[in-house]
C-alpha positions as CSV (number, residue, x, y, z in Angstrom):
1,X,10.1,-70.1,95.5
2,X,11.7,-69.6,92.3
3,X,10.4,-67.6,89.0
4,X,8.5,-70.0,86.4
5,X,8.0,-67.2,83.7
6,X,8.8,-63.2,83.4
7,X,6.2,-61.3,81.6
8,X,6.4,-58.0,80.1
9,X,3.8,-57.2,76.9
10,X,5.1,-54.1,76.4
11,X,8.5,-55.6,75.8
12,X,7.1,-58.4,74.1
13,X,4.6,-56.9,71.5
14,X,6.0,-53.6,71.6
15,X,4.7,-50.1,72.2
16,X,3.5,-49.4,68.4
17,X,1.8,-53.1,68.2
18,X,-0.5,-52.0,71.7
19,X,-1.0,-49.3,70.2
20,X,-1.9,-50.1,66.7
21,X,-3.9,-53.6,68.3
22,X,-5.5,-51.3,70.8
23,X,-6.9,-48.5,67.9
24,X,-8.3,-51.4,66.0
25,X,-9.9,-52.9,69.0
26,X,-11.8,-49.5,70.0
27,X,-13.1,-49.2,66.2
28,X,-14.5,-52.7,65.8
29,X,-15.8,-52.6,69.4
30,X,-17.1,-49.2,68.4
31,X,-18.7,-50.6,65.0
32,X,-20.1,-53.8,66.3
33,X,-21.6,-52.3,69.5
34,X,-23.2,-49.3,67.7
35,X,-24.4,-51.0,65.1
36,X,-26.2,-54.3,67.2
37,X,-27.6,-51.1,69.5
38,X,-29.1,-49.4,66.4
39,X,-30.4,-52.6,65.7
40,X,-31.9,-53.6,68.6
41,X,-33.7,-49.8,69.2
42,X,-33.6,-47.3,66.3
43,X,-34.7,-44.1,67.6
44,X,-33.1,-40.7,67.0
45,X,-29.8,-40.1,68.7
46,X,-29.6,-36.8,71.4
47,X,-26.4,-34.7,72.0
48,X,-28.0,-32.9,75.0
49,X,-25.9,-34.2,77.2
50,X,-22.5,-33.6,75.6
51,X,-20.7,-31.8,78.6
52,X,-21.9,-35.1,80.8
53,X,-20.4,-37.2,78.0
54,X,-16.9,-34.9,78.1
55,X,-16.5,-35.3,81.9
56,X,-17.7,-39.1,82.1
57,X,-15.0,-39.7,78.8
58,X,-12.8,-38.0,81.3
59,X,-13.2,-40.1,84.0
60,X,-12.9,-43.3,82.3
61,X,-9.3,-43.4,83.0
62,X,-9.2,-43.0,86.9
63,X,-12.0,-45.1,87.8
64,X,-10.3,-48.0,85.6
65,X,-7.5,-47.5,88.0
66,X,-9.1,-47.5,91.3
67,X,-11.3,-50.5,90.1
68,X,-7.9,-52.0,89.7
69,X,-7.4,-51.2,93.0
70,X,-10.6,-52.7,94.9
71,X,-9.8,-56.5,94.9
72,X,-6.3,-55.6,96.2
73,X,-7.4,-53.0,99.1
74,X,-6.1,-55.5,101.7
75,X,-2.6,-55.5,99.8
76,X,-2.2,-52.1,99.7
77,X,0.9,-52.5,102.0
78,X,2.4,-54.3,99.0
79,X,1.5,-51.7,97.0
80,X,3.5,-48.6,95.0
81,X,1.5,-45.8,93.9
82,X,3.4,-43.5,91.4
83,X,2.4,-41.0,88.7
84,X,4.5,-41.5,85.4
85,X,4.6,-39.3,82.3
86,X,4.0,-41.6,79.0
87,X,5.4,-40.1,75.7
88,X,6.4,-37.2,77.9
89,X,3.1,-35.8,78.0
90,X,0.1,-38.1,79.7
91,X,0.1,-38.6,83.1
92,X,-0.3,-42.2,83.8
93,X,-1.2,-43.1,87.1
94,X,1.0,-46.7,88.2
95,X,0.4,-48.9,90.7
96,X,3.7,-51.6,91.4
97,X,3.7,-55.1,93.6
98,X,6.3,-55.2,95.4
99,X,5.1,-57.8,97.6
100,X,4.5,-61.0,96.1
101,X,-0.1,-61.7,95.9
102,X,-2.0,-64.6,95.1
103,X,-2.2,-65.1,91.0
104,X,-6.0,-65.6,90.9
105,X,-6.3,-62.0,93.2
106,X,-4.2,-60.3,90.2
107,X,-5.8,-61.9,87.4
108,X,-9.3,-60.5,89.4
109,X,-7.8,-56.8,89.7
110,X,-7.3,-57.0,86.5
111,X,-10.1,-57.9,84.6
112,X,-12.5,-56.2,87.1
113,X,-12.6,-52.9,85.5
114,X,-13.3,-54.5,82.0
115,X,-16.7,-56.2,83.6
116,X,-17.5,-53.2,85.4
117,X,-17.4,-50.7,83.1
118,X,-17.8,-52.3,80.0
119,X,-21.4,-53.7,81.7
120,X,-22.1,-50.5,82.5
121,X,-21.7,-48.9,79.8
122,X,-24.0,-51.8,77.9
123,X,-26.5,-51.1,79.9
124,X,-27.0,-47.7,80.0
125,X,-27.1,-47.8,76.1
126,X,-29.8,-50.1,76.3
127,X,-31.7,-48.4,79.2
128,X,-31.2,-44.6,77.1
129,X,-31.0,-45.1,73.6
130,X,-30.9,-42.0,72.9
131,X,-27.6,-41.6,73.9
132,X,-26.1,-44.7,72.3
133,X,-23.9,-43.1,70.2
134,X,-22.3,-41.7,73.6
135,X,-22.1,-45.0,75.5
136,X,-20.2,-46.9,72.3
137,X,-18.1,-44.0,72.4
138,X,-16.9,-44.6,76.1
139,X,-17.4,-48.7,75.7
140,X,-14.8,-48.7,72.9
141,X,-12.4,-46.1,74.3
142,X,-12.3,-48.5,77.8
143,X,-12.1,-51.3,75.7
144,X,-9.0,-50.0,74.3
145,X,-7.8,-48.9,77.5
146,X,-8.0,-52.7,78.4
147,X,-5.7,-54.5,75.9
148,X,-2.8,-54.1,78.0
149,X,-4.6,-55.6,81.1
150,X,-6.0,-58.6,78.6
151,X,-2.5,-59.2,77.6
152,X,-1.5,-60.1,80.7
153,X,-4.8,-62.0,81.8
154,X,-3.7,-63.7,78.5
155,X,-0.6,-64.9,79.9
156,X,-1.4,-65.4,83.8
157,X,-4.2,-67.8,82.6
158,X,-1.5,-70.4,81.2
159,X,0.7,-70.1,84.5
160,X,0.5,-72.5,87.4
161,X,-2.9,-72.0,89.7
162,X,-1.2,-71.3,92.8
163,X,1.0,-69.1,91.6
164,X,2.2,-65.6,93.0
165,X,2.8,-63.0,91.0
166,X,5.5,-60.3,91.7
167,X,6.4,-57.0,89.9
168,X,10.3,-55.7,89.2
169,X,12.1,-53.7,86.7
170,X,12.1,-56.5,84.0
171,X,8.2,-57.6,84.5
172,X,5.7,-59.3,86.2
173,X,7.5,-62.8,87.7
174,X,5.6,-65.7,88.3
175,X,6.5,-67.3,91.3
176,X,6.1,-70.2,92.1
177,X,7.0,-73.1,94.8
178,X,9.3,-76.4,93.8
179,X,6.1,-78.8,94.7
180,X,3.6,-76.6,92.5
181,X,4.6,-77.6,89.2
């Protein structure tokens, strides 16, 4: 095996750039979804539920992880599990390969919490419209929560199908095998 292509976006685009791309992201996501859901029902909006809202807004964030998680359950001997501080104050919860998986397994874990959510969230503002204004709240803050995983679906998509994708300090490496060109 030897490495066809190391990818890091957070080297690549750069902290501010993510972070900038990923603001933007949650307030078109934010503008487009709320408005096409106030178009499709226009009913008068309920803040009943606002401690529900806090907790669920709350959650967002772990459950995005552990979907990660789910399509790799029968690596998890290959996995790392650590808890980071970013900007020395959020704790970020980080899961590392160290074991090289299947490149269509990865690309899965990652975009899993993106159709999970995100579908759920779409739904539930169309089931309760009511609370619309909550669910385009919590579809645009995972949607920005996503950008990083996109990135890198981004650039796994270009890389050889039978690839294997392994984490070190520089990156993600794709892997691959001399005959899989």
């Amino acid at each position: 095996m030897h490495c066809w292509k190391t990818i890091n976006v957070q080297r690549q685009y750069g902290h501010n750039r993510i972070f900038l791309f990923s603001i933007i992201f949650v307030l078109m996501v934010f503008s487009i979804f709320y408005i096409s859901i106030t178009a499709y029902k226009d009913c008068p909006v309920s803040d009943r539920l606002f401690p529900l809202f806090v907790l669920v807004l709350l959650m967002i964030y772990p459950v995005h992880k552990f979907l990660h998680f789910l399509p790799l359950i029968h690596y998890r001997h290959r996995l790392r599990f650590s808890i980071e501080k970013q900007f020395k104050l959020f704790p970020v919860l980080a899961m590392r390969i160290h074991e090289p998986i299947l490149k269509s397994r990865y690309v899965i874990a990652l975009i899993i919490p993106f159709i999970v959510l995100n579908s759920t969230f779409i739904t539930c503002a169309i089931i309760f419209p009511d609370f619309r204004h909550y669910f385009a709240i919590l579809l645009a803050y995972h949607c920005g929560l996503c950008v990083v995983d996109l990135l890198y679906v981004k650039q796994l998509i270009r890389s050889p199908k039978k690839a294997l994708i392994e984490e070190t300090d520089k990156g993600f490496e794709i892997l691959i095998l001399p005959s899989n060109k």
